[in-house]
C-alpha positions as CSV (number, residue, x, y, z in Angstrom):
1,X,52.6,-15.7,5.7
2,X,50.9,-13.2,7.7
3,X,52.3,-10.0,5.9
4,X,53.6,-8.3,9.3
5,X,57.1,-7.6,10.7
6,X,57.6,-10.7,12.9
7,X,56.3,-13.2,9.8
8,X,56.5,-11.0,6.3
9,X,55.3,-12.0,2.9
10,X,58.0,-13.4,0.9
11,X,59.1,-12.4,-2.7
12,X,62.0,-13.2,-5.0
13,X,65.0,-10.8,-5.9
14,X,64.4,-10.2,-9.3
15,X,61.3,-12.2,-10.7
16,X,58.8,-11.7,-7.6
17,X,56.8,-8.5,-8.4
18,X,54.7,-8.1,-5.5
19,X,51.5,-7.0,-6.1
20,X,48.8,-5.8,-2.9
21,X,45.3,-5.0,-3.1
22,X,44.4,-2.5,-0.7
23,X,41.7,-3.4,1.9
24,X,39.7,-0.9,3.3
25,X,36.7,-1.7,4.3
26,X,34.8,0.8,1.7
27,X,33.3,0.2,-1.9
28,X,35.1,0.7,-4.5
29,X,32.5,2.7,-5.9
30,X,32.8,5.4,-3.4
31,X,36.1,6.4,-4.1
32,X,36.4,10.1,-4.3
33,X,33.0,10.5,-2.6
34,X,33.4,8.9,0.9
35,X,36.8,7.6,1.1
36,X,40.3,8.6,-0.3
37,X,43.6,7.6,-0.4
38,X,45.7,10.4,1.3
39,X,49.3,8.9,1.0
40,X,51.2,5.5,0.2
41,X,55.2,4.2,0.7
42,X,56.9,1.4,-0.2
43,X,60.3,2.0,2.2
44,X,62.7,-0.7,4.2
45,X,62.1,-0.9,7.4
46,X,64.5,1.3,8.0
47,X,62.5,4.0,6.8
48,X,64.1,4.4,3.3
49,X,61.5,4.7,0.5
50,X,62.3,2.6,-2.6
51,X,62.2,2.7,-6.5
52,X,60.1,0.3,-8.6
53,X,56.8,1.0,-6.5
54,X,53.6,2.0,-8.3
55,X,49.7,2.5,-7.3
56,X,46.6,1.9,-8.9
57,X,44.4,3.8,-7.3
58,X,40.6,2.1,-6.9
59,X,37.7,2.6,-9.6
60,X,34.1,1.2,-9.4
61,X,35.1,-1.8,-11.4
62,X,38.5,-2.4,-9.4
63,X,40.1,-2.8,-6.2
64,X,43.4,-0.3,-5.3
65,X,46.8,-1.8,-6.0
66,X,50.6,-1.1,-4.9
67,X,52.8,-2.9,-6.8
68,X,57.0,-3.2,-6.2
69,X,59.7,-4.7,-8.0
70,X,62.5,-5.5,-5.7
71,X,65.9,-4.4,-6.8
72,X,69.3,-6.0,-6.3
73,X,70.4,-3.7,-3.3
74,X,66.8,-4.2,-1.5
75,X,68.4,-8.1,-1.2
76,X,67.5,-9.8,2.4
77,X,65.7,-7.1,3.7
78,X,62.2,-6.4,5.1
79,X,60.2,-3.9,2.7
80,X,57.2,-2.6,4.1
81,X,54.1,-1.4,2.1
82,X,51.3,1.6,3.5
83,X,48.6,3.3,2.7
84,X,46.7,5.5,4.1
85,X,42.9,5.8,3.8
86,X,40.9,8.9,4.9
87,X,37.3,8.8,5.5
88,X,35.6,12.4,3.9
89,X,32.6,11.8,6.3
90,X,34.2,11.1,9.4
91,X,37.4,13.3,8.8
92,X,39.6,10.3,10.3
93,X,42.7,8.6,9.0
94,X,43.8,4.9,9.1
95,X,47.3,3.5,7.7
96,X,47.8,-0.1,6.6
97,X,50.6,-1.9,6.2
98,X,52.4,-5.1,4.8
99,X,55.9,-6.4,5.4
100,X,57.7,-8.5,2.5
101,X,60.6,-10.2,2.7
102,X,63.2,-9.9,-0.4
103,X,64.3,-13.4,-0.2
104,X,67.7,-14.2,-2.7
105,X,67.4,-16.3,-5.8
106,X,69.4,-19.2,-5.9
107,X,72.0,-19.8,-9.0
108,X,71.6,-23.1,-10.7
109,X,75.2,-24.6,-11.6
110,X,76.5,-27.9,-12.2
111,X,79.3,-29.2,-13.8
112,X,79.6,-32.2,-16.1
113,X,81.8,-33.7,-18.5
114,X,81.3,-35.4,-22.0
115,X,81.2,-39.3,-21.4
116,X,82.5,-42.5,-23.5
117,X,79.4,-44.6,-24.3
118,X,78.7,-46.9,-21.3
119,X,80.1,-44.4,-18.7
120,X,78.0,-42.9,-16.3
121,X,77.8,-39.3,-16.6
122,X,78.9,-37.3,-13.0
123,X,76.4,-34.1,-12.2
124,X,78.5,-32.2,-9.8
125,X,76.4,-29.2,-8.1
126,X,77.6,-25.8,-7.8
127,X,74.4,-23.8,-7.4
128,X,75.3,-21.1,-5.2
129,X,71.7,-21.3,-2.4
130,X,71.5,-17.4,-1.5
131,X,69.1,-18.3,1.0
132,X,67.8,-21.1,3.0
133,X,68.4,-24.6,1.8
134,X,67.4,-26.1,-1.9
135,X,65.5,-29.0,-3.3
136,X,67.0,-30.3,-6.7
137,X,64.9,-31.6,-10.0
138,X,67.6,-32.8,-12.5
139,X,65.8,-33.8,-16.1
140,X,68.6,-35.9,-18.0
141,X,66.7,-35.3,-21.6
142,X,66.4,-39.1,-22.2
143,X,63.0,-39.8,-20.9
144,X,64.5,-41.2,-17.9
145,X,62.8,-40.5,-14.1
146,X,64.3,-37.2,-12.7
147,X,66.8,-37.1,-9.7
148,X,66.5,-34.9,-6.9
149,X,70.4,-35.7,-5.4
150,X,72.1,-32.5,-5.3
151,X,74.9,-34.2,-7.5
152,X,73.4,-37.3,-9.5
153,X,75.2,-39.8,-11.3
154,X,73.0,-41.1,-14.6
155,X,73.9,-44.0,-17.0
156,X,72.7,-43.0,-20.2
157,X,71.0,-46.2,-22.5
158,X,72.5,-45.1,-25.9
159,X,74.8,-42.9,-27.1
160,X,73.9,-39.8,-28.1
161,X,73.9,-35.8,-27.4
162,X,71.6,-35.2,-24.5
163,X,70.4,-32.0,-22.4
164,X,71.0,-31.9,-18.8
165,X,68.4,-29.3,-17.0
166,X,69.0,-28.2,-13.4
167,X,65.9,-26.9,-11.5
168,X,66.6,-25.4,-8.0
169,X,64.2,-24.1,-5.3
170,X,65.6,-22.3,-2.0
171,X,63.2,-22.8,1.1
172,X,61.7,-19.3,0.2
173,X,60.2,-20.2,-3.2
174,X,62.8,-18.6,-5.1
175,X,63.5,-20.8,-8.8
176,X,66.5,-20.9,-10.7
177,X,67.1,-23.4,-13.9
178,X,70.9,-24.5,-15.5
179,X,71.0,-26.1,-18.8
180,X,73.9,-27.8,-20.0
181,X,74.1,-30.6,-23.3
182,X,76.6,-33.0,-23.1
């Protein structure tokens, strides 16, 4: 993604701390001397600033970051990250900015019942997608090749107690997992 309004960056809902470097075009070395940073935001695109945003602000060993952890209410929206720089020798200002797209995890869910030996076992899905669509990865804990059906049906080889682990991925990235034994 290109990081601007029309094509933002994408992160996930809870898990997807986003994390910028700032690019400015000066050493890092110089910070305090030639080169400041006069002001930062993390708002929506509205115009609303946001909580769970934090700067590290440039030393000679390391770059600048902003950093945001998207909350629940900040769900399917556009974020957009500045900063500005001021030169000290040239007196003039220039603002940068990302856009970031709070994408919504999916929920892994599926439901199966307890089988009699030689009875194939029924994965019904229930994952709830939040966004976009989803790509499936069922492990059936017995060594056997993984399905990627939204609702597999497995035949087991022997009897026994066996975990069932759902992985999802919505179009955006975003991971969820369901575990269930049977």
């Amino acid at each position: 993604h290109s990081g601007n309004s029309y094509i933002p960056d994408v992160i996930c809902e809870t898990y997807g701390k986003a994390s910028y470097t700032i690019v400015t075009g000066y050493q890092n070395s110089d910070y305090g001397k030639t080169w400041t940073i006069s002001n930062w935001s993390v708002k929506t695109k509205s115009g609303n600033s946001v909580a769970n945003a934090s700067i590290s602000y440039p030393s000679s060993s390391q770059s600048g970051i902003i950093s945001y952890l998207p909350r629940s209410n900040e769900v399917d929206s556009t974020i957009q990250v500045s900063v500005t720089i001021q030169d000290l020798i040239q007196g003039c200002d220039s603002t940068k900015s990302r856009y970031l797209y709070v994408s919504p995890i999916p929920h892994a869910r599926f439901i199966a019942s307890d089988v009699c030996d030689g009875n194939s076992v029924v994965c019904l899905d229930s994952s709830i997608v939040g966004s976009g669509k989803l790509s499936y990865d069922y492990d059936f804990g017995d060594s056997s090749s993984h399905s990627t059906l939204a609702s597999p049906i497995h035949l087991y080889a022997k009897t026994g107690i066996y975990t069932i682990t759902l992985k999802i991925v919505n179009s955006n990235g975003c991971i969820d997992q369901f575990v269930k034994s049977i």
